[in-house]
C-alpha positions as CSV (number, residue, x, y, z in Angstrom):
1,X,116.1,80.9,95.8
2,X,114.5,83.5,93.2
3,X,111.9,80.5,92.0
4,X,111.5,79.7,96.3
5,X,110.7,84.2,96.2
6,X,108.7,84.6,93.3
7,X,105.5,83.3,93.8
8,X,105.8,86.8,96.2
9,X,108.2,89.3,94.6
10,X,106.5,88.8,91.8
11,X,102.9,90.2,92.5
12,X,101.9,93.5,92.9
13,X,101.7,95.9,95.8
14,X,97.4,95.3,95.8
15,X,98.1,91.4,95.3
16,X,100.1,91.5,98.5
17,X,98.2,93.0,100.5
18,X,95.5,90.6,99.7
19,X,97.4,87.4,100.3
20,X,98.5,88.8,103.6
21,X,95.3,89.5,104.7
22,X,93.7,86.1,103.2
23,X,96.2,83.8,105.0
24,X,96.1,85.7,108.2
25,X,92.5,84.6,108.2
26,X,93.2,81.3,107.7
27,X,95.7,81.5,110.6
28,X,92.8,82.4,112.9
29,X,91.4,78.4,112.5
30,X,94.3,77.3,114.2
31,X,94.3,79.8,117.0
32,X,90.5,79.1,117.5
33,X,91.4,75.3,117.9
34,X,94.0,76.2,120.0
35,X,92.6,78.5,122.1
36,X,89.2,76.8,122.8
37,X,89.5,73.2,121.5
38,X,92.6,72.5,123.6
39,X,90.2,73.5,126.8
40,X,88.7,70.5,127.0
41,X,91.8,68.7,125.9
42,X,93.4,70.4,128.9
43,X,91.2,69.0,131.2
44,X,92.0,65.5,132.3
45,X,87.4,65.1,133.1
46,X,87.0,65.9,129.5
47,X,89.7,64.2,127.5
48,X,88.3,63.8,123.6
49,X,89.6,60.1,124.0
50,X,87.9,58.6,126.9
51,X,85.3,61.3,127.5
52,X,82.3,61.4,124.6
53,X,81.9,64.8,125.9
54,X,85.1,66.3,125.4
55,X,84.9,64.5,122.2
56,X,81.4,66.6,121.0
57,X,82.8,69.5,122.4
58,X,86.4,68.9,120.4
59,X,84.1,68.5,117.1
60,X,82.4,71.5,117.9
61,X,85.5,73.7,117.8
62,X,86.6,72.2,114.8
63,X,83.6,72.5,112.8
64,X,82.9,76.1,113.9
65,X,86.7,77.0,112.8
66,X,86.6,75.7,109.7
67,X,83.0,77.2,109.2
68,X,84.8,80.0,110.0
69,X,87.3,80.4,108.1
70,X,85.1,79.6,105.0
71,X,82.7,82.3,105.7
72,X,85.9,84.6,105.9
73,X,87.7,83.7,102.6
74,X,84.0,84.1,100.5
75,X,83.1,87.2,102.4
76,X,86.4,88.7,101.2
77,X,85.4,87.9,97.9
78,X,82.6,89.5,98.1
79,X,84.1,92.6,99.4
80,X,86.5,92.7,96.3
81,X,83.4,91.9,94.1
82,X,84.0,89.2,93.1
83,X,81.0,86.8,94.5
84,X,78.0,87.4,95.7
85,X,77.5,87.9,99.6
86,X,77.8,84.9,102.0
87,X,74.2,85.4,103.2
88,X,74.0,81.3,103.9
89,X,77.2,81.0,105.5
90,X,76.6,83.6,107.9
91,X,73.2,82.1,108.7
92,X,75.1,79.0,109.2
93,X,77.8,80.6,111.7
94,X,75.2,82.3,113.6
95,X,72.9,79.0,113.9
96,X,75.5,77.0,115.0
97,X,77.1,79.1,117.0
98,X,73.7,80.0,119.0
99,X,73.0,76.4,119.1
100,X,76.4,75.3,120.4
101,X,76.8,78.0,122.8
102,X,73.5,77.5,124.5
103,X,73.7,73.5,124.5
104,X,77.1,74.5,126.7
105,X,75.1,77.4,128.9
106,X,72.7,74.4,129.4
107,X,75.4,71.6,130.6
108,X,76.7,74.5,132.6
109,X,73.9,75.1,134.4
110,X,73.1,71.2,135.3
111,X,76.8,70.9,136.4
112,X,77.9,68.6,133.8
113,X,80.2,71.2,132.4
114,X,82.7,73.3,134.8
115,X,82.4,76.8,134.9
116,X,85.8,77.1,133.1
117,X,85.5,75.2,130.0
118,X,81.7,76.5,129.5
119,X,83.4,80.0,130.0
120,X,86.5,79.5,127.8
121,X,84.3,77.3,124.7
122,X,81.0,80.0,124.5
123,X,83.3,83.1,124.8
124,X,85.9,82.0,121.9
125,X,82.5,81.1,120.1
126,X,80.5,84.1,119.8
127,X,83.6,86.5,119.8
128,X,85.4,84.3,116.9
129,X,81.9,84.4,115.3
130,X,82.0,88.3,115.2
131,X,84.8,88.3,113.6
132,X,83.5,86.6,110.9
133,X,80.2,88.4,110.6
134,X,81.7,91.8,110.4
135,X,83.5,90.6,106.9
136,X,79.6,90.1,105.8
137,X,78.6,93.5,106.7
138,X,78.4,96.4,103.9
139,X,78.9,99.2,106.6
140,X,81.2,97.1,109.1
141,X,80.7,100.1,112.1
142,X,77.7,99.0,112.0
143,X,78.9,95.2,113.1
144,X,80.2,97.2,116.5
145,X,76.7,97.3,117.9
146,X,75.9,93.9,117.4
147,X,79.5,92.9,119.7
148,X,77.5,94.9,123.4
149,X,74.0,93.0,121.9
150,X,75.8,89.4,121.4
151,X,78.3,90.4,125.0
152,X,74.1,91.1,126.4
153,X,72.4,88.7,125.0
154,X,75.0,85.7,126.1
155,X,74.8,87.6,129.7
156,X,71.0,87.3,129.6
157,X,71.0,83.2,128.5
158,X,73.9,82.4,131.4
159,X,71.5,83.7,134.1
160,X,68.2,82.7,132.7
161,X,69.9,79.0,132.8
162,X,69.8,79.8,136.8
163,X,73.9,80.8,137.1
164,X,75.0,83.2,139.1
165,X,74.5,87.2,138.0
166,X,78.1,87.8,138.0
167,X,79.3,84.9,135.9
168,X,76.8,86.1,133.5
169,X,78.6,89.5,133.9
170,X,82.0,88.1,133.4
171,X,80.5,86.2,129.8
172,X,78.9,89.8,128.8
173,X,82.2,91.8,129.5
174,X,84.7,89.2,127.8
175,X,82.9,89.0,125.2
176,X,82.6,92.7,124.6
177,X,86.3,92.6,125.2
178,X,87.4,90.0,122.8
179,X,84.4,90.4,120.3
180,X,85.2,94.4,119.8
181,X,88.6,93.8,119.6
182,X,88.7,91.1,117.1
183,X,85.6,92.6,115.1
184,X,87.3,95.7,114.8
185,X,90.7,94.1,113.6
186,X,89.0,92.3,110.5
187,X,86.7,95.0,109.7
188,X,89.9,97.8,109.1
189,X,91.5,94.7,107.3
190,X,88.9,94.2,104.9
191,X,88.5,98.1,104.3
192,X,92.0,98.0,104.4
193,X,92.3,95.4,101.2
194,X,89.5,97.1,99.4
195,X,91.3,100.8,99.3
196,X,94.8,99.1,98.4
197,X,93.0,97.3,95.3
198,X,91.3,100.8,94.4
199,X,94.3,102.6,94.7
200,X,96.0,100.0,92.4
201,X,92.9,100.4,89.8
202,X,93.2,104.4,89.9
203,X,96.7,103.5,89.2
204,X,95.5,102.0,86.0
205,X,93.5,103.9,85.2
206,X,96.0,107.3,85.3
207,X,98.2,105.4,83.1
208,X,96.0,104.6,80.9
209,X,95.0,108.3,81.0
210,X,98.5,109.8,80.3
211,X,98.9,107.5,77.1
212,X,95.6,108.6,75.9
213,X,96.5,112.3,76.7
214,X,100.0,111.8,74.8
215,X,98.5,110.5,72.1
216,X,95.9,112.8,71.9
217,X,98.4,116.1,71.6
218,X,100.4,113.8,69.2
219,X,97.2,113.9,67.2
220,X,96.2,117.0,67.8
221,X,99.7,118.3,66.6
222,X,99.5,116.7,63.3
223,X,96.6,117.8,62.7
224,X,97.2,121.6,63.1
225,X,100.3,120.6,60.5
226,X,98.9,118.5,58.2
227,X,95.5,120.0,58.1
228,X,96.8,123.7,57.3
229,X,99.1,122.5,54.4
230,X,97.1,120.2,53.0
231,X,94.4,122.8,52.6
232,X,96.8,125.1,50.8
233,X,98.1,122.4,49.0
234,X,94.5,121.4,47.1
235,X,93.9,124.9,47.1
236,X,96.9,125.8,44.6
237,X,96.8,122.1,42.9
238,X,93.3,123.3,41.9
239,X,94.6,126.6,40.8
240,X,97.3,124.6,38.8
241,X,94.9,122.5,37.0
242,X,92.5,125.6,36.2
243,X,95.6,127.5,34.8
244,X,97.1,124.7,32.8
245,X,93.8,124.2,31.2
246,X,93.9,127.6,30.3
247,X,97.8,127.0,29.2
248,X,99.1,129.9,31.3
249,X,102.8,129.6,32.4
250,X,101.7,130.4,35.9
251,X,100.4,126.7,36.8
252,X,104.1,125.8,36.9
253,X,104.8,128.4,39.5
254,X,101.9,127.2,41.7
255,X,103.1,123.5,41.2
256,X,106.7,124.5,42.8
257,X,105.4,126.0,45.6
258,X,102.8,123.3,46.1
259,X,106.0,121.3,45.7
260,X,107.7,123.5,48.6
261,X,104.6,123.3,50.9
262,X,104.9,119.5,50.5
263,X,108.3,119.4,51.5
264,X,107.7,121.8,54.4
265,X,105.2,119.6,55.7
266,X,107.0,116.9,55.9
267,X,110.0,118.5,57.5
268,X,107.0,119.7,60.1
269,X,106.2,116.4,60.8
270,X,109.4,114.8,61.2
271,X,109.9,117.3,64.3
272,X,106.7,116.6,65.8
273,X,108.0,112.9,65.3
274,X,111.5,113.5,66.5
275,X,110.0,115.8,69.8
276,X,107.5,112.8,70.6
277,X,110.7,110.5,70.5
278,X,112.9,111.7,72.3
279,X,113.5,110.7,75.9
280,X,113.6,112.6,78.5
281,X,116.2,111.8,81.6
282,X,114.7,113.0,84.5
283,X,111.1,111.8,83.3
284,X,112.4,108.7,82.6
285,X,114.0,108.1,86.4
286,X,111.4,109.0,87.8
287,X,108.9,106.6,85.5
288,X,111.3,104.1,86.4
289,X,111.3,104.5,89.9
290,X,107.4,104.2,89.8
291,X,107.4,101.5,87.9
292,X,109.5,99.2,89.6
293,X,108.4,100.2,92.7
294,X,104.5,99.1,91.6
295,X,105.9,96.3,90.2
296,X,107.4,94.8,93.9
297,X,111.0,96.1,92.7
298,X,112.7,98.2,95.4
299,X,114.5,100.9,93.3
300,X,117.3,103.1,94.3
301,X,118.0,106.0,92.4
302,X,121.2,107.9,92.5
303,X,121.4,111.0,90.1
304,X,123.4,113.9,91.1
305,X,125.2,115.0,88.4
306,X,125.8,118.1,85.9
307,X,123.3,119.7,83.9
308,X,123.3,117.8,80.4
309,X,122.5,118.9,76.7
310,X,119.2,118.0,75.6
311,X,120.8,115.2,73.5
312,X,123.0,113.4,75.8
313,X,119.6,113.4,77.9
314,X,117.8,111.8,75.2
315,X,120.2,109.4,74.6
316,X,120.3,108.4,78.3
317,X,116.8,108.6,78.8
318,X,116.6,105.5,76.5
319,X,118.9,103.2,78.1
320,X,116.6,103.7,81.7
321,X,113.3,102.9,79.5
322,X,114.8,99.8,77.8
323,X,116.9,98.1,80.6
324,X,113.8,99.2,82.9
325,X,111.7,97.5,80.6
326,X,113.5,94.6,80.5
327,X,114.0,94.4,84.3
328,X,110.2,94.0,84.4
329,X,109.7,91.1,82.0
330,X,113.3,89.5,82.2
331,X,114.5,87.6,85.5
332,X,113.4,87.7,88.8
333,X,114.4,90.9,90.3
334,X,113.9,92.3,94.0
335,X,116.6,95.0,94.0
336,X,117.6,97.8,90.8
337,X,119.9,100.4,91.5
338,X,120.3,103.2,88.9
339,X,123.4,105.8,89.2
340,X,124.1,108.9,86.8
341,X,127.2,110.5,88.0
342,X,130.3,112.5,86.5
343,X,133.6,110.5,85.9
344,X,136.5,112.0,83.9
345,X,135.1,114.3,81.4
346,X,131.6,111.9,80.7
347,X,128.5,111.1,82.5
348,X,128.5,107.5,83.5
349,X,124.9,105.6,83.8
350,X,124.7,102.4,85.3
351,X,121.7,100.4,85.9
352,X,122.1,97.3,88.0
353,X,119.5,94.6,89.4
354,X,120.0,91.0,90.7
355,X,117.5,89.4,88.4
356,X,119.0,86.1,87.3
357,X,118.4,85.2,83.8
358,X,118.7,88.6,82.0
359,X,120.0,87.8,78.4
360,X,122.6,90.1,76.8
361,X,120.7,91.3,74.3
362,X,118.9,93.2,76.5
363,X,115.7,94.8,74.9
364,X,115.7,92.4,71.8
365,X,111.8,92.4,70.8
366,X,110.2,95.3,72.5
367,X,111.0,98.2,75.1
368,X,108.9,100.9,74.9
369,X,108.4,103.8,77.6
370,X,107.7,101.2,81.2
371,X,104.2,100.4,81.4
372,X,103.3,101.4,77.8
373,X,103.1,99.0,75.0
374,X,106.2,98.4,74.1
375,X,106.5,100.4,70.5
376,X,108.4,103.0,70.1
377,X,111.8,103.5,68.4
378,X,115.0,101.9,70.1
379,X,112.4,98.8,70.8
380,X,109.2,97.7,68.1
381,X,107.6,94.7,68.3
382,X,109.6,92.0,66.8
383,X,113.0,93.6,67.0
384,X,114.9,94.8,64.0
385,X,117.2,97.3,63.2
386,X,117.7,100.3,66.0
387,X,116.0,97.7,68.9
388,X,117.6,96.5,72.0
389,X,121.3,96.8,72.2
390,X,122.1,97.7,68.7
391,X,119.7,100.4,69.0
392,X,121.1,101.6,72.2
393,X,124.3,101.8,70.9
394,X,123.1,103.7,67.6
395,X,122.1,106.4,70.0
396,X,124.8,106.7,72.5
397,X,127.2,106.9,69.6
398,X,125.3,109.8,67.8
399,X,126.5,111.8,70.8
400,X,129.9,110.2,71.4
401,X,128.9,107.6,73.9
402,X,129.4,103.5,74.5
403,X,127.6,100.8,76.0
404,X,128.3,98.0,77.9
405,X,125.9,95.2,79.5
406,X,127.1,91.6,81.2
407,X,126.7,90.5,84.4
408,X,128.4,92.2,87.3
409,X,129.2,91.5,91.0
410,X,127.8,89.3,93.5
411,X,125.4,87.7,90.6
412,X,123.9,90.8,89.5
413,X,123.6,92.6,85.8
414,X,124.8,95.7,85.1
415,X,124.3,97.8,82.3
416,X,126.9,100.9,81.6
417,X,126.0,104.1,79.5
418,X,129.3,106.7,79.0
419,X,129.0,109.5,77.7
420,X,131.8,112.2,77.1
421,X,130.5,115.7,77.8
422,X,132.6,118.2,77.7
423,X,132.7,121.2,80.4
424,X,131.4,124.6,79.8
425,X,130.8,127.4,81.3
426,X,127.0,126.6,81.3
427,X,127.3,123.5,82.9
428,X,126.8,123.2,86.8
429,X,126.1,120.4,89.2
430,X,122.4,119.6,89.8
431,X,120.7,117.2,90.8
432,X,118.2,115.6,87.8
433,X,116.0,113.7,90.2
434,X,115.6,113.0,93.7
């Protein structure tokens, strides 16, 4: 069933929309033909098999739908940007459907037509070919005047042709009717495509933005560390070298504190390291959350629970970026669920989706922060020592915790984090993320 669902689940949000919208286009071909090329068909006078006329007029239908439906799929191209305008297929729609609507006004008027299928064939023409045209437009409320013009202008032809006034009114107001109605429906659909894809991009795009910004402090922090000590750290190895040229006992003095600085730096920089590392629970959640949800996932989260040393929260915070991570590029899931509760003394975190497939060595190979690039500690590229489960585990049981992963009910896989916390008096119940 997941590889029947996939070909769905697994696009995004933007990609959705878009095939929605595509194929509900294509389904107007078949309610053109079967709302003006079964007319005729209808008609026992006009029967495409013994009548030549109900034949034409059959093939006239079917050549404008599928004209139609062309002109729809390039035109939303070209509103994503991604071809160049259909300027010849809209001159194309309009030609034929001027030409085939006013060959029809014309059989009309000499009686070879009745006044039912003439009505029923021009009006599905023009108003289906408005809703094709509007796609084509750059400002579609623009299209909206041409729908009272094209409702006028068919108005104008049906009594020229020497019909009655009020059938001409009765083209002119359907029409308006069905043309406005239809025009405006794929105009807000196309719009409506357009902003979903932009949204998606700015979505991007702020990503991108927060790993640039991250890495930028990171930067920025190692420089105000390294910079400053490095300084004083030529600095005195000059002075060294000038005194022990000179032979003074001093230059040894200035060596054990360049010495110290050294060491001081590099106990700087394995806290800027460490306090880039560490994971933080209630970030995390809610990262995971987004990212799942982007990525087609529906994701329930369920975190009520006490308030947790910064440590255990670290250590938790890296079991929801791994299995998220691997949620994303393993299986096929639809559904995660992800729980941190109290239980007997510990903090239990389980993480549960019904992707099939999953391996047990969850995280093997990669699993950096969700959406990132995948290095990181607990998770480089390639694997290795402190990735995936082992590396999980190496953390959980720095603060007293296990892990267990496997599959769980009803076909699902469940990953399970425990950690013991013990109560004190600064602990109280809170709730870490919504």
């Amino acid at each position: 069933m997941s590889r029947l669902t996939g070909w769905w689940s697994g696009r995004g949000s933007a990609a959705k929309v878009e095939l929605y919208t595509r194929w509900s286009f294509h389904f107007f071909l078949l309610i053109e033909i079967a709302a003006i090329g079964l007319v005729p068909v209808a008609d026992s006078g006009y029967n495409p098999l013994v009548s030549p006329l109900g034949l034409a007029l059959t093939l006239l239908v079917l050549a404008h739908s599928v004209l139609n439906a062309v002109l729809s799929s390039r035109a939303l191209d070209w509103a994503l940007d991604r071809r160049d305008r259909p300027v010849r297929l809209a001159a194309a729609m309009f030609l034929l459907t001027a030409s085939g609507s006013l060959t029809v006004l014309a059989l009309r008027a000499t009686d070879v037509l009745n006044s039912s299928v003439a009505a029923a064939v021009v009006t599905g023409l023009v108003t289906f070919t408005l809703g094709g045209l509007v796609l084509c437009a750059r400002r579609p409320r623009r299209m909206l005047y041409v729908v009272p013009a094209a409702g006028l202008a068919t108005g104008i032809a049906v009594v020229a042709m020497g019909n009655h006034p009020g059938e001409g009114l009765g083209y002119a107001i359907g029409i308006i009717l069905g043309g406005g109605g239809l025009a405006g429906a794929c105009g807000f659909s196309a719009w409506l495509m357009k902003i979903v894809w932009e949204l998606e991009r700015s979505r991007d795009v702020q990503a991108r933005l927060a790993v640039a910004e991250e890495r930028l402090r990171f930067g920025r922090d190692l420089h105000d560390i390294l910079g400053r000590n490095l300084s004083v750290i030529a600095l005195k190895s000059e002075l060294a070298v000038q005194l022990a040229r000179r032979e003074r006992p001093e230059a040894v003095d200035q060596m054990i504190e360049v010495q110290r600085i050294a060491r001081e730096s590099q106990r700087e920089v394995r806290d800027v390291v460490r306090g880039y590392r560490e994971a933080d629970l209630r970030v995390e959640l809610e990262g995971a959350r987004g990212v799942l949800d982007a990525a087609g996932i529906d994701c329930d989260v369920d975190t009520t629970g006490p308030v947790l040393p910064d440590e255990v929260q670290s250590a938790l915070g890296w079991v929801v970026r791994e299995t998220t991570t691997n949620v994303l590029r393993h299986g096929d899931a639809r559904r995660c669920a992800i729980a941190v509760r109290e239980e007997e003394g510990a903090v239990l975190l389980t993480v549960e989706n019904d992707g099939a497939g999953i391996p047990s060595g969850i995280g093997d190979g990669g699993g950096g922060r969700p959406g990132g690039t995948g290095r990181g500690p607990g998770g480089g590229i390639g694997g290795g020592p402190g990735s995936g489960l082992a590396g999980l585990r190496e953390r959980l049981a720095a603060v007293g915790g296990s892990l267990e992963a496997g599959p769980g009910d009803g076909g699902t896989f469940l990953v399970r984090a425990r950690v013991p916390v013990p109560r004190t008096s600064g602990m109280s119940r809170t709730e870490v993320a919504g």
